[in-house]
C-alpha positions, 0 to 999 in steps of 0.5 A: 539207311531205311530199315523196315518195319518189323513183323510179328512174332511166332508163338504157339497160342493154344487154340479154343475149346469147342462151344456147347450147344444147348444140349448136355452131351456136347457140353460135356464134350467140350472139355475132352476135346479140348483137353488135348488141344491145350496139352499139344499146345503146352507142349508146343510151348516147352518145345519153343522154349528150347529155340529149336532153330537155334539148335541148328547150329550145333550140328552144323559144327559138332558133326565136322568138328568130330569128323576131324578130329579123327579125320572120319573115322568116328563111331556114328553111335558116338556122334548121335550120343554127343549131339543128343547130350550137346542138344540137351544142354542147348534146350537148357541153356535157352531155357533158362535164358528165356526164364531171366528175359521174360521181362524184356521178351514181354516188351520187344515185338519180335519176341513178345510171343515167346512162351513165358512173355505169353504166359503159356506155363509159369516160370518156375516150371520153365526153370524147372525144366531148363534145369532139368534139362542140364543136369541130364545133358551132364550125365548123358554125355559122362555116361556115353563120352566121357567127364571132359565133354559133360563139364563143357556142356555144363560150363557152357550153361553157365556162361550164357546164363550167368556170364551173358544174360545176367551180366553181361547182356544188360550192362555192355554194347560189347555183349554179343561179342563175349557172350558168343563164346557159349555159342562156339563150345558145341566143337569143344564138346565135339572134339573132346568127345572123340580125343578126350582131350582139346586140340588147337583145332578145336580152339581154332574152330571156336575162334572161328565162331567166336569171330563170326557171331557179332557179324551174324547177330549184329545184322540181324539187330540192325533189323529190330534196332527199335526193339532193343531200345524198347527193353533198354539193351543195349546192344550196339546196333541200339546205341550206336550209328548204322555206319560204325556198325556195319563197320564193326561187320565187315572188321569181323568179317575179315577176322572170321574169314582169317580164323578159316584159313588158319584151319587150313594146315590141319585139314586137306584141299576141299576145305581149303577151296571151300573157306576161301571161296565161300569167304570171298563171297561173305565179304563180298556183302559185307563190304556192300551193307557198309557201302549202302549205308555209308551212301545213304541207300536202302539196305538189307541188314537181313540179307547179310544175317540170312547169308552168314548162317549159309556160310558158315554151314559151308565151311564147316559142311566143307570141312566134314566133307574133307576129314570124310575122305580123309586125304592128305592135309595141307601141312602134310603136303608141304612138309 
């Protein structure tokens, strides 16, 4: 398997003030024109700091998770004040992670222009702000659902910072296996928002996520492998053979694409059709990365990351769409 070399990172580097000529007035311009380039590119660099695009995936699965659980009849003020809260306390929890990894972002090309590997702020107002940012996620959704989704929100910090980061991350190629599971609250919180309560459903969703995360993250480590052995962590594509990796892909694939199904009896025809055939497609290049690298030929373990956050925006895109229309649900049919 020949994985290419990897690209530089994105980062928000300010740009430079204005130079003065030898006249006074636009020396003294120059610190009011760049005063405000320096202040968006601050504010560029607290924004990063939140790993917007990893965001995403809360709404990806919080929408439909409260969509079924009420089979679509749910207030679009309760949906907008739960991603609000649950979009809080995912800035906080990848702040924070930021602030216990600024030692190994500095090492790791792909991530050496985050904003604390950089130096745009000082750490302790990058933990200031994560902090920040949890306490008022609690809060938020106490205030606008209820206790049990504010508890969620706060434990779910907690985990990926304590449980993931601190011990889990350094110390087990076993990590994003486990530490996943902070990744697969976004439905909890969803469900209980709308119930009050936690529903098999919503522990099947969580299972779906929980299962599908290693597939996603490990393709995607199989790419910056030589990263993680820079930093020293060690995450299984940085310790382990290509082939036992890829191996553990597809075994987890099979296993997220059965946690689909066993939503199946709670929701109706569409997701059905939609977790099998999407399922059919995710296993499909699975199987050929682990074929590819079991021959030898050149591969893209990208492709596979870059295919799995499609389906899983399909299945559970195909499940809102499903609870919407609210028809009958399987289990109902064949009762």
């Amino acid at each position: 398997m020949r994985i290419g070399q990897q690209p530089g990172g994105h980062g928000f580097a300010g740009g430079p003030g204005f130079g003065a000529d030898d006249q006074g007035e636009a020396a003294e311009a120059a610190p009011v024109t760049s005063a405000p380039r320096r202040a968006f590119a601050l504010l560029l660099a607290y924004v990063a700091l939140t790993k917007p695009r990893v965001i995403e995936l809360l709404l990806v699965t919080t929408i439909p998770a409260m969509l079924l659980a009420d089979r679509g009849h749910v207030d679009p003020w309760l949906i907008l004040t739960t991603l609000f809260g649950g979009m809080l306390a995912a800035a906080s929890a990848n702040t924070l992670n930021m602030v216990v990894d600024a030692d190994i972002d500095k090492v790791m090309k792909r991530t050496e222009k985050r904003p604390l590997a950089r130096g745009a702020m000082p750490v302790s107002h990058a933990l200031v702000f994560g902090l920040v940012l949890g306490v008022f996620s609690f809060f938020w959704l106490w205030a606008t659902t209820n206790l049990l989704s504010g508890v969620l929100a706060i434990v779910t910090i907690c985990f990926y910072i304590f449980v993931y980061t601190l011990i889990l991350k350094r110390r087990t190629s076993q990590n994003v296996v486990w530490g996943g599971a902070a990744g697969c609250m976004p439905v909890m919180i969803g469900w209980s928002a709308v119930t009050g309560t936690i529903g098999w459903q919503a522990l099947v969703m969580f299972l779906v996520i929980f299962l599908w995360t290693p597939p996603h993250t490990w393709a995607l480590m199989l790419r910056y492998k030589e990263d993680y052995q820079a930093a020293n962590v060690p995450m299984l594509p940085a310790v382990a053979s290509e082939t036992k990796v890829t191996k553990h892909i597809v075994l987890y694939a099979w296993a997220t694409v059965a946690a689909t199904l066993a939503l199946a009896p709670g929701s109706g025809v569409i997701y059905a059709v939609v977790a099998v055939a999407s399922g059919a497609w995710f296993l499909v290049v699975a199987h050929r990365l682990y074929a590819g690298v079991r021959a030898g030929t050149p591969v893209k373990p990208l492709k596979l990351f870059i295919l799995s956050n499609e389906y899983l925006a399909l299945v559970f895109c195909g499940l809102a769409v499903d609870s919407v229309l609210g028809w009958q649900t399987l289990a109902q049919i064949f009762s």
